[in-house]
PDB file of N, CA, C and O in Angstrom:
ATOM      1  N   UNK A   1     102.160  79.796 110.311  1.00  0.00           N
ATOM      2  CA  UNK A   1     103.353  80.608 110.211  1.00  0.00           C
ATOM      3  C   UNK A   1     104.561  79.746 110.537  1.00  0.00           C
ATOM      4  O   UNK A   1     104.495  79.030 111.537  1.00  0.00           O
ATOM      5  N   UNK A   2     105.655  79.745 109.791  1.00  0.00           N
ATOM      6  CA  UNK A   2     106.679  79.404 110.154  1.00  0.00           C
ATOM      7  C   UNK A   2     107.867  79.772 110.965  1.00  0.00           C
ATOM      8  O   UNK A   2     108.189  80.958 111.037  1.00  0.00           O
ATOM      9  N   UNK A   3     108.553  78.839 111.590  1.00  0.00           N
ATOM     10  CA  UNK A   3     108.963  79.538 112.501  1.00  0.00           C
ATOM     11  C   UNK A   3     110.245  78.605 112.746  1.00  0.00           C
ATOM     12  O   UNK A   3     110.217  77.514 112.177  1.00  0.00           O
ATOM     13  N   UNK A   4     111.525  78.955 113.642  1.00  0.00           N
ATOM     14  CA  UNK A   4     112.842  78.375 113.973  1.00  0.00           C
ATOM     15  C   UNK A   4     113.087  78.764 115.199  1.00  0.00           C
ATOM     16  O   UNK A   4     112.959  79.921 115.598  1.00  0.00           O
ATOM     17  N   UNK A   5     113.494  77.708 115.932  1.00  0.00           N
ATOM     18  CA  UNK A   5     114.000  78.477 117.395  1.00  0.00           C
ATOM     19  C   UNK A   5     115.284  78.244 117.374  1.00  0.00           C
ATOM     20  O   UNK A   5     115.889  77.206 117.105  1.00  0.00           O
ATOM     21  N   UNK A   6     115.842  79.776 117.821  1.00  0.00           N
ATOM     22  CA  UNK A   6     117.021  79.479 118.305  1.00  0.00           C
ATOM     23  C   UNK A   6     117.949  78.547 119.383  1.00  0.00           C
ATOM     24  O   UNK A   6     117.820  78.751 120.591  1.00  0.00           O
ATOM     25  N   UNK A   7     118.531  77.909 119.073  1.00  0.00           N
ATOM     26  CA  UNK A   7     119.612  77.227 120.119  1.00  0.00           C
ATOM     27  C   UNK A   7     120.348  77.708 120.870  1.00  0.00           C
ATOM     28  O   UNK A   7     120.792  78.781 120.461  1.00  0.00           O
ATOM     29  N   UNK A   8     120.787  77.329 122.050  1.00  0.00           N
ATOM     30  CA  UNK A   8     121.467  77.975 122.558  1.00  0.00           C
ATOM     31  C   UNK A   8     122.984  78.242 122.133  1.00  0.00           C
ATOM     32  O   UNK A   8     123.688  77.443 121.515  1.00  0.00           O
ATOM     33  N   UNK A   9     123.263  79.188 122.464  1.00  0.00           N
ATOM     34  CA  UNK A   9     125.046  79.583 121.718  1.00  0.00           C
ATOM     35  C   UNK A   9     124.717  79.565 120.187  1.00  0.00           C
ATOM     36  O   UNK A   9     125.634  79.148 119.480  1.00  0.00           O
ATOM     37  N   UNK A  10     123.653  79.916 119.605  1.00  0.00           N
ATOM     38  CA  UNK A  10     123.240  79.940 118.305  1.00  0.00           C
ATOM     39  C   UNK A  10     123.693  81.352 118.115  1.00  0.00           C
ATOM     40  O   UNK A  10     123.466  82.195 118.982  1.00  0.00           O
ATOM     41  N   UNK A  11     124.538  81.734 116.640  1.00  0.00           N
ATOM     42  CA  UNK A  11     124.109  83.485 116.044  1.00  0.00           C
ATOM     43  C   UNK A  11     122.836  83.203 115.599  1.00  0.00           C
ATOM     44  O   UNK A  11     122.162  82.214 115.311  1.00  0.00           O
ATOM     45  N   UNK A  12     122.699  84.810 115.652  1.00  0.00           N
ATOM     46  CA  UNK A  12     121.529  85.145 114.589  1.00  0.00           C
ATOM     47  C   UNK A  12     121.481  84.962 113.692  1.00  0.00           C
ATOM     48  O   UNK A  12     120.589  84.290 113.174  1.00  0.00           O
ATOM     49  N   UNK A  13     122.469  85.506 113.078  1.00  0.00           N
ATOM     50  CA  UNK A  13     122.578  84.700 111.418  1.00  0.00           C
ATOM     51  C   UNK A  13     122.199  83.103 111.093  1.00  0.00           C
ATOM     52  O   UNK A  13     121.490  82.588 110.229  1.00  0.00           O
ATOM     53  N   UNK A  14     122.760  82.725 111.858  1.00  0.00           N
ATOM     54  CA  UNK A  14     122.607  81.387 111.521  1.00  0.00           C
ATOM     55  C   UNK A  14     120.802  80.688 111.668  1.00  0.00           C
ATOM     56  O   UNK A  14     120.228  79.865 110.954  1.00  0.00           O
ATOM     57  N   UNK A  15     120.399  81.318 112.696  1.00  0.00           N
ATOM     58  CA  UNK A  15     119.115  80.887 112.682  1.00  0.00           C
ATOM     59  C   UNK A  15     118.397  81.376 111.673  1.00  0.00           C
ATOM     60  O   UNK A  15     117.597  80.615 111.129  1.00  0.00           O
ATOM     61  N   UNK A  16     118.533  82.814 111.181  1.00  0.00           N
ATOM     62  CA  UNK A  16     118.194  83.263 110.356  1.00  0.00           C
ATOM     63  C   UNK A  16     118.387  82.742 108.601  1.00  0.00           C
ATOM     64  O   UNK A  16     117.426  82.821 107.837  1.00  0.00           O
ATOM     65  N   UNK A  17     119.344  82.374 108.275  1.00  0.00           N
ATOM     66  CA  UNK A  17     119.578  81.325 107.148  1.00  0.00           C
ATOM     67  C   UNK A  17     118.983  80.055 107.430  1.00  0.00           C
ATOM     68  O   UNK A  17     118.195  79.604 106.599  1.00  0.00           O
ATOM     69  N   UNK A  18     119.309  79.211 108.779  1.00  0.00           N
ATOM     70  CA  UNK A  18     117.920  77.758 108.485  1.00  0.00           C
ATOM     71  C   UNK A  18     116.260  78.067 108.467  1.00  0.00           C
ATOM     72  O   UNK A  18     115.457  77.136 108.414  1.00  0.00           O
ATOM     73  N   UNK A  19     115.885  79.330 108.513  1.00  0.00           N
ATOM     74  CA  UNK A  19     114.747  80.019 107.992  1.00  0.00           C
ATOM     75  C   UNK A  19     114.753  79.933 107.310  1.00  0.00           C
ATOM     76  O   UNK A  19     114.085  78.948 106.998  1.00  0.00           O
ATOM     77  N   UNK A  20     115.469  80.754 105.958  1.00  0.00           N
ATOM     78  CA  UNK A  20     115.643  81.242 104.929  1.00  0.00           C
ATOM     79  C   UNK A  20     115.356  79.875 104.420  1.00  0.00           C
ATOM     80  O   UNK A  20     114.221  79.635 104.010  1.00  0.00           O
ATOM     81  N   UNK A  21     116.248  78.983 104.405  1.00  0.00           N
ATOM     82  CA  UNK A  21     116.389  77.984 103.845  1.00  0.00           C
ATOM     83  C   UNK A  21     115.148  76.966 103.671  1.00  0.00           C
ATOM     84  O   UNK A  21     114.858  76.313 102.669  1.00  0.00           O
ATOM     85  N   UNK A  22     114.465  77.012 104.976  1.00  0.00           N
ATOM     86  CA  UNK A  22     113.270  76.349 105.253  1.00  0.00           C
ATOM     87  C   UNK A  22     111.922  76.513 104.645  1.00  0.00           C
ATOM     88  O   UNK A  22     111.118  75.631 104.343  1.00  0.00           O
ATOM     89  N   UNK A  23     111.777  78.394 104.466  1.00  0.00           N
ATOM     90  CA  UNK A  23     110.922  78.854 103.658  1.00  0.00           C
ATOM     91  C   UNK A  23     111.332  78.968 101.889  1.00  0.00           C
ATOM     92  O   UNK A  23     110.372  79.273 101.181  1.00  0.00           O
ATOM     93  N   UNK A  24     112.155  78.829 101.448  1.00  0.00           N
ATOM     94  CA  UNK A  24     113.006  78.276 100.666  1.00  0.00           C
ATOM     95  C   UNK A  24     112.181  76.955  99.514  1.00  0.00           C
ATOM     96  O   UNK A  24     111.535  76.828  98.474  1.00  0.00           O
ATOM     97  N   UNK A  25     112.947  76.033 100.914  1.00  0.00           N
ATOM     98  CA  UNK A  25     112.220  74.578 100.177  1.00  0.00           C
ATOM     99  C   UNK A  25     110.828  74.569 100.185  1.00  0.00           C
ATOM    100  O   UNK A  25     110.328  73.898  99.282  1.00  0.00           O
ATOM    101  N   UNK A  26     109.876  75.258 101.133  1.00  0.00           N
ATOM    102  CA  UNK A  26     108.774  74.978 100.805  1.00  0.00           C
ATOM    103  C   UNK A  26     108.097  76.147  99.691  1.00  0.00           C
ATOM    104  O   UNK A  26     106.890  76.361  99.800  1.00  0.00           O
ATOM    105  N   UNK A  27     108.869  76.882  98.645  1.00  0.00           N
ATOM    106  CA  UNK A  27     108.116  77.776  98.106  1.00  0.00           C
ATOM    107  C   UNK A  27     107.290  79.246  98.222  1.00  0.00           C
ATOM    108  O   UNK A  27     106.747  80.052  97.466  1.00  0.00           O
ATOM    109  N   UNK A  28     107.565  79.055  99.746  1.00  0.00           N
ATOM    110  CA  UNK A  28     107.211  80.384 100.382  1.00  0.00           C
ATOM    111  C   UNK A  28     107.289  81.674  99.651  1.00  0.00           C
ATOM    112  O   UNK A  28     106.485  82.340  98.998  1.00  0.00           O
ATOM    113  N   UNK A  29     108.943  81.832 100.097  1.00  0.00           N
ATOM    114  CA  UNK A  29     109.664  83.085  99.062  1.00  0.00           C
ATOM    115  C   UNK A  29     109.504  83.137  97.749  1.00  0.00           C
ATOM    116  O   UNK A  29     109.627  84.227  97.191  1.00  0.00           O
ATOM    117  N   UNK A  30     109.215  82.033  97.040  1.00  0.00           N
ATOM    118  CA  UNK A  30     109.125  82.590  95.383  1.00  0.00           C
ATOM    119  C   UNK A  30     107.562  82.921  95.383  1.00  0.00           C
ATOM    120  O   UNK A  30     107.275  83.266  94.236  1.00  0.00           O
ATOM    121  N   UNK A  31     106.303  82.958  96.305  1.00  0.00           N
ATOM    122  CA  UNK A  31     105.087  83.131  96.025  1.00  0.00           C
ATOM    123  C   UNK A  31     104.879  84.259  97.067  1.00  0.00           C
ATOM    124  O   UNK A  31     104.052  85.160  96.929  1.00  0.00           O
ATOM    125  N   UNK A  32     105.394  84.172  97.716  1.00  0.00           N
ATOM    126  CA  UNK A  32     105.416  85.538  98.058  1.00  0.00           C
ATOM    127  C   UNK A  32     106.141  87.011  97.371  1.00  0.00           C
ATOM    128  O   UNK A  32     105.707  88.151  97.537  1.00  0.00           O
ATOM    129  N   UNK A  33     107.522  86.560  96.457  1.00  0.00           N
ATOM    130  CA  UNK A  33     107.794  87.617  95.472  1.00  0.00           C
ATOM    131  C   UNK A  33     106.737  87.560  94.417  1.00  0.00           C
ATOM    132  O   UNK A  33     106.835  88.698  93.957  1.00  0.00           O
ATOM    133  N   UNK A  34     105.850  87.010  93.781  1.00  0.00           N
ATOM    134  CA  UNK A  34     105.256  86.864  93.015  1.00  0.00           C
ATOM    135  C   UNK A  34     104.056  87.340  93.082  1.00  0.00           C
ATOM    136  O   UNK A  34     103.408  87.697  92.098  1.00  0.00           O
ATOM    137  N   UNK A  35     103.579  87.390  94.528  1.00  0.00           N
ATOM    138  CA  UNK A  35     101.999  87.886  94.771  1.00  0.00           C
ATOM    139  C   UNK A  35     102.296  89.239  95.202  1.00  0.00           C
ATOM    140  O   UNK A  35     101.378  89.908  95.675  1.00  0.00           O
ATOM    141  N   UNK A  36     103.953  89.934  95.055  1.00  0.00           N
ATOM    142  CA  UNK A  36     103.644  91.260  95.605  1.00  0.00           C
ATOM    143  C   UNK A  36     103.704  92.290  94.308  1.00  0.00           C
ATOM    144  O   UNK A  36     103.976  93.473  94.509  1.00  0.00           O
ATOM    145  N   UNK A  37     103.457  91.833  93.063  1.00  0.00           N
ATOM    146  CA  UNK A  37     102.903  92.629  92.351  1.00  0.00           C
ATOM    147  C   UNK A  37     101.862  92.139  91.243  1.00  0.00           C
ATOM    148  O   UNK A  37     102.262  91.037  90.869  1.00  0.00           O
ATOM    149  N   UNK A  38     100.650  92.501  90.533  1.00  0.00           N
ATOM    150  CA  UNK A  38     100.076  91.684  89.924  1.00  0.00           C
ATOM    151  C   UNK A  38     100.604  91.108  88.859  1.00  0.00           C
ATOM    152  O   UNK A  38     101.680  91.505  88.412  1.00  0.00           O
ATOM    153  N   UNK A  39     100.087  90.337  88.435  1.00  0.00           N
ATOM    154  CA  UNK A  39     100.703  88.955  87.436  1.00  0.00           C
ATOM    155  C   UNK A  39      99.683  89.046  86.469  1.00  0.00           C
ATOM    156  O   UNK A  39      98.702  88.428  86.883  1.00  0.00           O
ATOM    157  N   UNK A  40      99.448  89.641  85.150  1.00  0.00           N
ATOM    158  CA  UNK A  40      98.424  89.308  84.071  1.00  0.00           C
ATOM    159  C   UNK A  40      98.215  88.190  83.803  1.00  0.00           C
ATOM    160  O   UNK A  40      98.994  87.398  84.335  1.00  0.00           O
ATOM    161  N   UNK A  41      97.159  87.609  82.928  1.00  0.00           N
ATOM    162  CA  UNK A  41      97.168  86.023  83.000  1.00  0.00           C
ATOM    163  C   UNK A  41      97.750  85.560  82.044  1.00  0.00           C
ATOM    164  O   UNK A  41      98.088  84.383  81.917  1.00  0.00           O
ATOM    165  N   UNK A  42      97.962  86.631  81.112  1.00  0.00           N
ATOM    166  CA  UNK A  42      99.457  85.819  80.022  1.00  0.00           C
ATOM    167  C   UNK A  42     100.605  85.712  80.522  1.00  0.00           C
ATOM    168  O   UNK A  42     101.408  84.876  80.108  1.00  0.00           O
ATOM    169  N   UNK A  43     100.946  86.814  81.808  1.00  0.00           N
ATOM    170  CA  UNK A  43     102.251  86.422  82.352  1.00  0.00           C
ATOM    171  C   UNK A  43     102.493  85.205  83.038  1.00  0.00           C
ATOM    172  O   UNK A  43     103.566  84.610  83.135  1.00  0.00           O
ATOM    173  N   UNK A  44     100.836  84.737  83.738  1.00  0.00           N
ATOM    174  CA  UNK A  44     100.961  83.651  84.488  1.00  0.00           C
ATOM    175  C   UNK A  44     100.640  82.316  83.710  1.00  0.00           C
ATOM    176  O   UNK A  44     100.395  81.287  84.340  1.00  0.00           O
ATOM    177  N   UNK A  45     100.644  82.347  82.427  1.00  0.00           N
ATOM    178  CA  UNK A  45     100.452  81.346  81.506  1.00  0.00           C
ATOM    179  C   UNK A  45     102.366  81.233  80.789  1.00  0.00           C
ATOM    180  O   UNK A  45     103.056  80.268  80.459  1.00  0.00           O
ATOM    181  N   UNK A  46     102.497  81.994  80.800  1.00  0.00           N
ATOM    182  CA  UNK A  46     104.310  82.180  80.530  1.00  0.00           C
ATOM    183  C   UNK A  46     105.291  81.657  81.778  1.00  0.00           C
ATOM    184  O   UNK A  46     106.271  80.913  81.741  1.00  0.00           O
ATOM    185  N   UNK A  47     104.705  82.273  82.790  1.00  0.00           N
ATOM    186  CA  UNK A  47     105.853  81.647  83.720  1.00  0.00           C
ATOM    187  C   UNK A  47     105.090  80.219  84.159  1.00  0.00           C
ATOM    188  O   UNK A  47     105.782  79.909  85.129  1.00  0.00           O
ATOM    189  N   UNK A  48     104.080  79.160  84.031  1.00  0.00           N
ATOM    190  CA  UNK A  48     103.708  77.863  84.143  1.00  0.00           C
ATOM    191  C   UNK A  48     103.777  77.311  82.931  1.00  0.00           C
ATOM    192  O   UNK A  48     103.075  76.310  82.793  1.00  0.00           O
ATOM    193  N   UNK A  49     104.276  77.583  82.200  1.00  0.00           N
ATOM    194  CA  UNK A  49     105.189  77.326  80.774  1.00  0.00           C
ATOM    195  C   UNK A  49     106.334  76.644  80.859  1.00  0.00           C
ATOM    196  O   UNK A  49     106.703  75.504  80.576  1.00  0.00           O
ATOM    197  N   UNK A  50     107.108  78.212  81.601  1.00  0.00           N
ATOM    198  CA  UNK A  50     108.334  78.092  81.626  1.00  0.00           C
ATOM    199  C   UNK A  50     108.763  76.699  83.080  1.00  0.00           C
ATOM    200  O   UNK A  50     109.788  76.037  83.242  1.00  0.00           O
ATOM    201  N   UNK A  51     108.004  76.719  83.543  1.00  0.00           N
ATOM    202  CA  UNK A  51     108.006  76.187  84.763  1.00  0.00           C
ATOM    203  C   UNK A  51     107.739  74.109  84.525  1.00  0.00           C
ATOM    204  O   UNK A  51     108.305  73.164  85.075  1.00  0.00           O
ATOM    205  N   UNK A  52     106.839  74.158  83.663  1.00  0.00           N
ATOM    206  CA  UNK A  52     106.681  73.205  82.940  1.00  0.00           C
ATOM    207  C   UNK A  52     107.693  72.689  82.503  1.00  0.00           C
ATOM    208  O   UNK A  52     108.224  71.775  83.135  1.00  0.00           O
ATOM    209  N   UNK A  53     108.286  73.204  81.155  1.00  0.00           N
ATOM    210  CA  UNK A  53     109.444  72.971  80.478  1.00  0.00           C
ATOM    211  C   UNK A  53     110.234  72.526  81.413  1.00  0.00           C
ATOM    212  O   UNK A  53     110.393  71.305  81.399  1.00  0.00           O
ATOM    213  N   UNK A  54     110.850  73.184  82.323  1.00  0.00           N
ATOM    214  CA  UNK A  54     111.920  72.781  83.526  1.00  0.00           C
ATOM    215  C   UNK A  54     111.575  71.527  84.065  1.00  0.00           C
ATOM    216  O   UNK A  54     112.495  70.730  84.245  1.00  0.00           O
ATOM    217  N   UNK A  55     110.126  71.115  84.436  1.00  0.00           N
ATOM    218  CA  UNK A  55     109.925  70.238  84.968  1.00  0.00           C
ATOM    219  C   UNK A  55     109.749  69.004  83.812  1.00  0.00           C
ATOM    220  O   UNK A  55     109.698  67.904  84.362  1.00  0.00           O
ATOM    221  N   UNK A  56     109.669  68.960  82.698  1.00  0.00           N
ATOM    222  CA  UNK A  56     109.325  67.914  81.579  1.00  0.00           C
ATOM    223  C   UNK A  56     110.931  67.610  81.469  1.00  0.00           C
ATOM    224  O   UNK A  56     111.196  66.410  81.529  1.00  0.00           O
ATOM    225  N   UNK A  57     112.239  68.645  81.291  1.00  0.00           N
ATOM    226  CA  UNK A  57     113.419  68.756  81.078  1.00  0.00           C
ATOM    227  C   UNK A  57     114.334  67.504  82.331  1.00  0.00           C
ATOM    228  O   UNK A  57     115.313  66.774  82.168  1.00  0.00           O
ATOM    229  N   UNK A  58     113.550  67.722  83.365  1.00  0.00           N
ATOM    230  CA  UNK A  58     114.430  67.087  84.682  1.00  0.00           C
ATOM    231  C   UNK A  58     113.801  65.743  84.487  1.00  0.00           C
ATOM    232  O   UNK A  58     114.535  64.776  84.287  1.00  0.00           O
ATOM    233  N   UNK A  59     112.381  65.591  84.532  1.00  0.00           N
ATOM    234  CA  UNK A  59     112.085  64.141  83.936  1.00  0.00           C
ATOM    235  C   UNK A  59     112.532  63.228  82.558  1.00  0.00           C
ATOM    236  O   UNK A  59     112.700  62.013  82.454  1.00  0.00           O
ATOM    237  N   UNK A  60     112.622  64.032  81.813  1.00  0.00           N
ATOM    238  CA  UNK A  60     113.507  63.125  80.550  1.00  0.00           C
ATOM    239  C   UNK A  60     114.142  63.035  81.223  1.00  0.00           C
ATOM    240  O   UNK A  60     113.532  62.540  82.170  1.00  0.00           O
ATOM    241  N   UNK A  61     115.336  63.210  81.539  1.00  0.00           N
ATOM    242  CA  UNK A  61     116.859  63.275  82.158  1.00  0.00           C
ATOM    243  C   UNK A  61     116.822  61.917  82.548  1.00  0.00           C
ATOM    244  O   UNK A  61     117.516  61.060  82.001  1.00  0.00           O
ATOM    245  N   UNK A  62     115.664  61.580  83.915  1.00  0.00           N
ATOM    246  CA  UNK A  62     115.891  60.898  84.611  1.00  0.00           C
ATOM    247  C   UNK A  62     115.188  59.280  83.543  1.00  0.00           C
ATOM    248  O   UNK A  62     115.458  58.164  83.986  1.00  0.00           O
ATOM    249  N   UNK A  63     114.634  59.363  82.677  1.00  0.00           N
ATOM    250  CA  UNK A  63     113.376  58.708  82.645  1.00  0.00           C
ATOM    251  C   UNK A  63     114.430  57.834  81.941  1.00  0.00           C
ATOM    252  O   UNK A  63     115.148  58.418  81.129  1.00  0.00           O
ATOM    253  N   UNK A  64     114.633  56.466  82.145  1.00  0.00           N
ATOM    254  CA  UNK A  64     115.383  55.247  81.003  1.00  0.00           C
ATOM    255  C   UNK A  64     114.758  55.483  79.854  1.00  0.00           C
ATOM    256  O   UNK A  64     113.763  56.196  79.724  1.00  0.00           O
ATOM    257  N   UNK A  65     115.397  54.821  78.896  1.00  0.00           N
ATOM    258  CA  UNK A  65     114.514  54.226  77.706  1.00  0.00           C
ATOM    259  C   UNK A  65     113.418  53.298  77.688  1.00  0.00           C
ATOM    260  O   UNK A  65     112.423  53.367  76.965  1.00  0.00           O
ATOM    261  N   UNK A  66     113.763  52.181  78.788  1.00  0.00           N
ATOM    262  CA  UNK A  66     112.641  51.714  78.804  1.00  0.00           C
ATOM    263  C   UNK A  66     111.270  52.147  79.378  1.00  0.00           C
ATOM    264  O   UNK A  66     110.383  51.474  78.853  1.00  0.00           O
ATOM    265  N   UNK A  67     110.781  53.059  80.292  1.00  0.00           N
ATOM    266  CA  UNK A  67     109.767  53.620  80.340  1.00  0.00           C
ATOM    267  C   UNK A  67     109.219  54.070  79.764  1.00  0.00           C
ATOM    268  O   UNK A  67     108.042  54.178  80.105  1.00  0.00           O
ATOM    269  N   UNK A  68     109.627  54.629  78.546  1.00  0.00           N
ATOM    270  CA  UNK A  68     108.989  55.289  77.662  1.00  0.00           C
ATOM    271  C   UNK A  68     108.114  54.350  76.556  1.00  0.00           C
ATOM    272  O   UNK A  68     108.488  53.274  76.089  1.00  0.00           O
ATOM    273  N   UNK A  69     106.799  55.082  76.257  1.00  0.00           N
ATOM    274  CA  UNK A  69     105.736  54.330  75.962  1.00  0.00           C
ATOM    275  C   UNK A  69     106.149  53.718  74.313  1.00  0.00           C
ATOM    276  O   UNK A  69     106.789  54.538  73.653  1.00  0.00           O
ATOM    277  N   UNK A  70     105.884  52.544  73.693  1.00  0.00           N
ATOM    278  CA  UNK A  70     106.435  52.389  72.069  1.00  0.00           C
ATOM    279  C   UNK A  70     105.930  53.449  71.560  1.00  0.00           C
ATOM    280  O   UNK A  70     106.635  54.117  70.804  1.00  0.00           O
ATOM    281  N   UNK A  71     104.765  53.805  71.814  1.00  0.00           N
ATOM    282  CA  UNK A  71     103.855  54.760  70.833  1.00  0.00           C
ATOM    283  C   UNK A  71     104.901  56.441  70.787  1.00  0.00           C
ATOM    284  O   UNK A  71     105.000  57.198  69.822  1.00  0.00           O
ATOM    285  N   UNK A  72     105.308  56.541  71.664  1.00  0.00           N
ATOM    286  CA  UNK A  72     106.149  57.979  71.813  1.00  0.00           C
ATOM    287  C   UNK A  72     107.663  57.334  70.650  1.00  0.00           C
ATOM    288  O   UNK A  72     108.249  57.988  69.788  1.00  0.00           O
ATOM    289  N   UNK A  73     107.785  56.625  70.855  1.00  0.00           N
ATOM    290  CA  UNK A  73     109.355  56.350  70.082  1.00  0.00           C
ATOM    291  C   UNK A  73     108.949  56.220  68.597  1.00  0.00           C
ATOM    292  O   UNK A  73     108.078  55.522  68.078  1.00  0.00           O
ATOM    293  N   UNK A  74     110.054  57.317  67.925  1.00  0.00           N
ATOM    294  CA  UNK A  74     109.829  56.804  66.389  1.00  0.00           C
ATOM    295  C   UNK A  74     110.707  56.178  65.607  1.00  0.00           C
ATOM    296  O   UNK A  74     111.906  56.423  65.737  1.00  0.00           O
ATOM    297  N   UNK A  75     110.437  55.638  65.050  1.00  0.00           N
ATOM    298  CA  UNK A  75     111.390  54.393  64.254  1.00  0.00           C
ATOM    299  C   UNK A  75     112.494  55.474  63.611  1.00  0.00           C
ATOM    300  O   UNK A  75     112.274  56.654  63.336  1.00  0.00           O
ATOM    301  N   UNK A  76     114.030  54.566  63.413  1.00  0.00           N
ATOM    302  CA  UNK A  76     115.010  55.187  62.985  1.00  0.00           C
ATOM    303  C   UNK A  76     114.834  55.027  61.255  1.00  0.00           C
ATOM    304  O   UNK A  76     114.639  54.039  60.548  1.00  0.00           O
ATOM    305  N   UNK A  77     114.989  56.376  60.969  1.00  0.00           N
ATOM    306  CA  UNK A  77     115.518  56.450  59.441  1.00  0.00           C
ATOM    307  C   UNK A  77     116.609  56.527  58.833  1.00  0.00           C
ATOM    308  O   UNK A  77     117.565  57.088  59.368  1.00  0.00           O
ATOM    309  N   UNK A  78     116.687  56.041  57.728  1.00  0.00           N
ATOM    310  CA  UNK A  78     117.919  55.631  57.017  1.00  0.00           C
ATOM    311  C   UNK A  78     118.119  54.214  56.709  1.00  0.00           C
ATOM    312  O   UNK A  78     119.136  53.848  56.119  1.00  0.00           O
TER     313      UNK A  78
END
């Protein structure tokens, strides 16, 4: 279980958002909205799709030209 301790002279709020935030980055909250209603397995083949895409999308981005394998590149026409 995760957990935050408050500081002293801390609000609540505030401890309460570096929670938020904490369960956040580790995925918590989006699998926990997700497991609180059932998921068919085409839905869960759609949203690791969609999830995919996002993740293939941020790697091009980053990826040079030169990493990329010759065999993937196709010759220019014209």
């Amino acid at each position: 279980m995760r957990s935050v301790t408050v500081r002293k002279g801390e609000p609540i709020d505030r401890a309460l958002k570096r929670l938020k935030t904490k369960l956040d980055t580790e995925g918590i909250l989006e699998e926990m909205r997700r497991r609180r209603a059932f998921e068919s397995p085409m839905d869960e083949k759609r949203r690791k799709a969609r999830s995919a895409s996002k993740r293939n999308k941020v790697k091009w981005r980053f990826t040079s030209k030169e990493e990329i394998p010759a065999s993937s590149v196709t010759p220019a026409e014209g």
